[in-house]
C-alpha positions in Angstrom: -17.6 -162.7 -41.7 -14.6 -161.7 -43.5 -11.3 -163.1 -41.9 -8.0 -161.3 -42.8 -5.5 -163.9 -43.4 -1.6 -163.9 -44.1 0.0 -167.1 -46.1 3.5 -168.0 -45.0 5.5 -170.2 -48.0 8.4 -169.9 -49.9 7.4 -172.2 -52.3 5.5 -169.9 -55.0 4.0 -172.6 -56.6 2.2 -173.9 -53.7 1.6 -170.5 -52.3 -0.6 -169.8 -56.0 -2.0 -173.1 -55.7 -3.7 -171.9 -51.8 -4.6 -168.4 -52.9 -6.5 -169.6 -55.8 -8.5 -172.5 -53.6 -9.4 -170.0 -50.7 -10.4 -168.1 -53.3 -12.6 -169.9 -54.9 -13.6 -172.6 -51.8 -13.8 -169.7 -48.7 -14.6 -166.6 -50.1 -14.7 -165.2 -46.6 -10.9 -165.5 -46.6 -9.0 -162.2 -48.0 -5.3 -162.8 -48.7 -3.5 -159.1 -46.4 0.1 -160.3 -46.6 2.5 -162.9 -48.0 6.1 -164.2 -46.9 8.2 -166.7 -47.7 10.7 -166.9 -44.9 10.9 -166.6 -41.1 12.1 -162.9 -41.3 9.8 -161.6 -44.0 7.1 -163.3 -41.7 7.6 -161.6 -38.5 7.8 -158.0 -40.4 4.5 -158.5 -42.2 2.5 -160.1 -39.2 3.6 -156.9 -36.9 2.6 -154.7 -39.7 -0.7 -156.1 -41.2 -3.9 -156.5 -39.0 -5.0 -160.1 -39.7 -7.1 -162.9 -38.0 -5.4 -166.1 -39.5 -2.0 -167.1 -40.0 -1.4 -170.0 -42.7 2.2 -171.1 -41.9 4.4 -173.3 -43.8 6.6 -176.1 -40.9 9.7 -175.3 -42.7 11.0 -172.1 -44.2 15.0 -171.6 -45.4 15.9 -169.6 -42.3 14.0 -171.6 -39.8 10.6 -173.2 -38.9 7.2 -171.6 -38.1 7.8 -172.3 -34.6 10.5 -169.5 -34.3 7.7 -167.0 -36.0 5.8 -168.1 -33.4 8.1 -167.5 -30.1 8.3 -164.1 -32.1 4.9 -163.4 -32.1 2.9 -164.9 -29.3 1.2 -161.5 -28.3 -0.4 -161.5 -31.8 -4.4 -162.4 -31.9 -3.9 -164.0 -35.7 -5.2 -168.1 -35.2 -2.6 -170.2 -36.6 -3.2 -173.1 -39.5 -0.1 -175.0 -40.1 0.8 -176.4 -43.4 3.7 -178.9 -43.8 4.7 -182.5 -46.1 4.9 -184.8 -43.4 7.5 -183.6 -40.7 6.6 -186.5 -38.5 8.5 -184.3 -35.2 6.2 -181.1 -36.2 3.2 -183.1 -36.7 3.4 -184.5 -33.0 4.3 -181.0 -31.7 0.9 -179.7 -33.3 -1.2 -182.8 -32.9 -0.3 -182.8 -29.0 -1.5 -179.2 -28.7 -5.0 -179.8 -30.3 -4.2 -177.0 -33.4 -5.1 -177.6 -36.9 -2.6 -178.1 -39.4 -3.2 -179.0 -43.3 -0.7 -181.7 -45.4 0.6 -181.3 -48.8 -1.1 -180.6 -51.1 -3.7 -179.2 -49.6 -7.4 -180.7 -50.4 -10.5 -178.3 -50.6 -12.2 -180.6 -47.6 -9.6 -179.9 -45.6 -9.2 -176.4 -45.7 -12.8 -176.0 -45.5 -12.5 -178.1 -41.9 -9.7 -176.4 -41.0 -11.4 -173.0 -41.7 -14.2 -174.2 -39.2 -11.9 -174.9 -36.4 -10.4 -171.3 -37.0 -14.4 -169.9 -36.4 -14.6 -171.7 -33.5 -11.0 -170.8 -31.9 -12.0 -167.1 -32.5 -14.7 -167.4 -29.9 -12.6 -168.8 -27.7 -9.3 -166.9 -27.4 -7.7 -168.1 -24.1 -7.8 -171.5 -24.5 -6.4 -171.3 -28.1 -3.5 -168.8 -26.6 -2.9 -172.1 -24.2 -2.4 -174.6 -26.8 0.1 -172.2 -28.8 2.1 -171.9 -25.7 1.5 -175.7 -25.6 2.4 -176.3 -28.8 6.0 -173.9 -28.8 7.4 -175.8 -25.4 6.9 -179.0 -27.3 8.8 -178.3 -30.2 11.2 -177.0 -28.2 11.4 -179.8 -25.6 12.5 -183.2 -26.1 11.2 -186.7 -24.5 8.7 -186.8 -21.8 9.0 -183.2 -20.7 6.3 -182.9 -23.5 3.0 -181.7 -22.7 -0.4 -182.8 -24.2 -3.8 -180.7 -24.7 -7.1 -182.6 -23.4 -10.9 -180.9 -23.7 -13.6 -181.7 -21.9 -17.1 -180.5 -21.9 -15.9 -178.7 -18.9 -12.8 -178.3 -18.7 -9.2 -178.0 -20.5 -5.9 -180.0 -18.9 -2.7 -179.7 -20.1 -0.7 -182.9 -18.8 3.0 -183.7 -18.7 3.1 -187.0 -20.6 5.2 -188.7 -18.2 2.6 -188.4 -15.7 0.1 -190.7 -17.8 0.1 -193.9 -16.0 -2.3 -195.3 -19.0 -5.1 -195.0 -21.3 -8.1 -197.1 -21.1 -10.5 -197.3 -24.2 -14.6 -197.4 -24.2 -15.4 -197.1 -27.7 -15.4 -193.5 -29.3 -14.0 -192.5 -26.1 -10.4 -192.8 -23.7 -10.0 -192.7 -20.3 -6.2 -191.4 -19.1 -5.3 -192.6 -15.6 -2.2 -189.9 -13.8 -0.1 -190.2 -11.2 -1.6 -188.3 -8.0 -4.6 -187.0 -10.0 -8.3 -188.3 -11.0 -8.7 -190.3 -14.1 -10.1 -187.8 -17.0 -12.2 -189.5 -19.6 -12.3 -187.3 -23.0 -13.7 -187.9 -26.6 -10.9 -189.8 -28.3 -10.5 -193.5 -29.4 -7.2 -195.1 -27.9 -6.4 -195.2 -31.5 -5.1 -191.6 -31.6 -3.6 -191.9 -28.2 -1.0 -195.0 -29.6 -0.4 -192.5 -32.4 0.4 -189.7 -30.3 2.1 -190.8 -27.0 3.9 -194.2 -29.1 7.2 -192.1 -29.5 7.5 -191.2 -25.9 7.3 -194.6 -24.5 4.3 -196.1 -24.8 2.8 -199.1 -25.8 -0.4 -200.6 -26.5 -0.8 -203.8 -25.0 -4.4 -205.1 -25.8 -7.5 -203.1 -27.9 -8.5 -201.5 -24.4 -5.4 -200.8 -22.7 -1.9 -198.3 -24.2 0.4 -198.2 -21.5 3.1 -195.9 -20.3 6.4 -198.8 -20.0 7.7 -196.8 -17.3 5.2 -197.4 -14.9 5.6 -201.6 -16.0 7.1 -203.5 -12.6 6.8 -207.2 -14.2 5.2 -209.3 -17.0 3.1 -211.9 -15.6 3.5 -215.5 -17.5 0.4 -217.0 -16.6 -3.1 -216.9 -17.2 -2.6 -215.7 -20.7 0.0 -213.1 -20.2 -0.2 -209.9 -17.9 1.8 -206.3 -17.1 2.1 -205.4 -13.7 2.1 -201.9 -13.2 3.4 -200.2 -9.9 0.2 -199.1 -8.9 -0.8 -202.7 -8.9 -3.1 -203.0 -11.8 -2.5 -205.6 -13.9 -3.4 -205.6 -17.6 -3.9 -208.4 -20.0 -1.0 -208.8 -22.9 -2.5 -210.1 -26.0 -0.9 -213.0 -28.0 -0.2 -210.6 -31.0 1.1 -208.0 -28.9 3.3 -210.1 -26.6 6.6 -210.1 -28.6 5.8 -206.6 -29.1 5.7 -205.8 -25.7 8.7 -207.4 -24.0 11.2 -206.1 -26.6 9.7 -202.6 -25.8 9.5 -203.1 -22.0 13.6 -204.2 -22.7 14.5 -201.3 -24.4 13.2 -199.4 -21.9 14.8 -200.3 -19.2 18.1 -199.9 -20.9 17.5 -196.0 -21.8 
């Protein structure tokens, strides 16, 4: 199967360095077009036929995401490559796309080139989380939208409507205002990474917690938050300073 690909970077050193390890790690890759900035980018995906877009965060004249809002009709599946822009890492982590960190590492192009295989098979739901992906770049605080799969289905939730996440080993369950609880295959570890920036906080190993559905902090029996639904969820020792300097600053946003 070959795959057409196009690498967006201005830096030619690192752009060398990918061409010669999908060379030599995914043969199946064939390098169709090159660019190094946002307006080279848009002229050469419009003109080339490819299935695979390899696109650097931040270019001189922009970001990837303005190729992108440029280019959504296109069919190429998108790999992001970027050193560590925390804001565009939760944009694309949020939207369940693939992104690679510099430098790149063999085993993770190589993964990365498996997710693109599978997105090809499924092209609406990967046309979704680009969409996804765009209006959370774009968007700021809890207006931002995340990406959960299922066996059966695909959600796309505004984060302000996560009440909180509950953890059950390898897997989370996310409790929503006016909507069933949806239980999906991800430890409550990534969840605290993800949501963490938009107001959450993770009270105990079980339980992350949106602070704006918090009504009180219980003293007794150990230490408990009160949520408005009236569920109340244990505050660890460890996690109890934590906690009420978040819920503080909270309230006074």
């Amino acid at each position: 199967m070959e795959i057409k690909s196009i690498i967006i970077e201005d830096e030619m050193n690192a752009r060398s360095a990918l061409k010669n390890m999908l060379d030599y790690h995914c043969p199946e890759i064939s390098i169709v077009g090159e660019a190094g900035t946002v307006k080279e980018a848009v002229d050469v995906i419009k003109s080339v036929e490819s299935d695979l877009l390899f696109l650097d965060v931040n270019l001189p004249d922009g970001t990837s995401f303005d190729i992108l809002k440029k280019i959504k009709k296109e069919k190429s599946k998108i790999v992001f490559i970027t050193a560590h822009d925390e804001y565009a890492l939760q944009a694309i982590k949020m939207c369940a796309l693939d992104y690679l960190l510099k430098p790149v590492k063999p085993d993770d192009l190589r993964a990365a080139l498996n997710k693109v295989k599978q997105a090809i098979e499924n092209e609406e739901r990967y046309n979704l989380n680009i969409d996804t992906c765009i209006d959370n770049y774009r968007e700021s605080g809890q207006q931002k939208k995340i990406i959960l799969n299922t066996a059966e289905n695909m959600f796309v939730l505004e984060i302000k409507n996560i009440i909180r996440c509950e953890a059950s080993e390898n897997y989370s369950t996310l409790h929503l205002v006016d909507e069933k609880p949806i239980m999906v295959a991800k430890t409550l570890k990534e969840f605290e990474e993800m949501l963490a920036p938009f107001g959450f906080f993770r009270l105990h190993q079980s339980h992350l917690v949106n602070l704006r559905f918090v009504s009180a902090y219980e003293k007794k029996s150990g230490g408990h938050a009160r949520l408005q639904d009236g569920q109340r969820l244990p505050v660890s020792k460890r996690r109890k300073e934590g906690f009420l300097k978040a819920l503080e600053a909270s309230i006074q946003l």
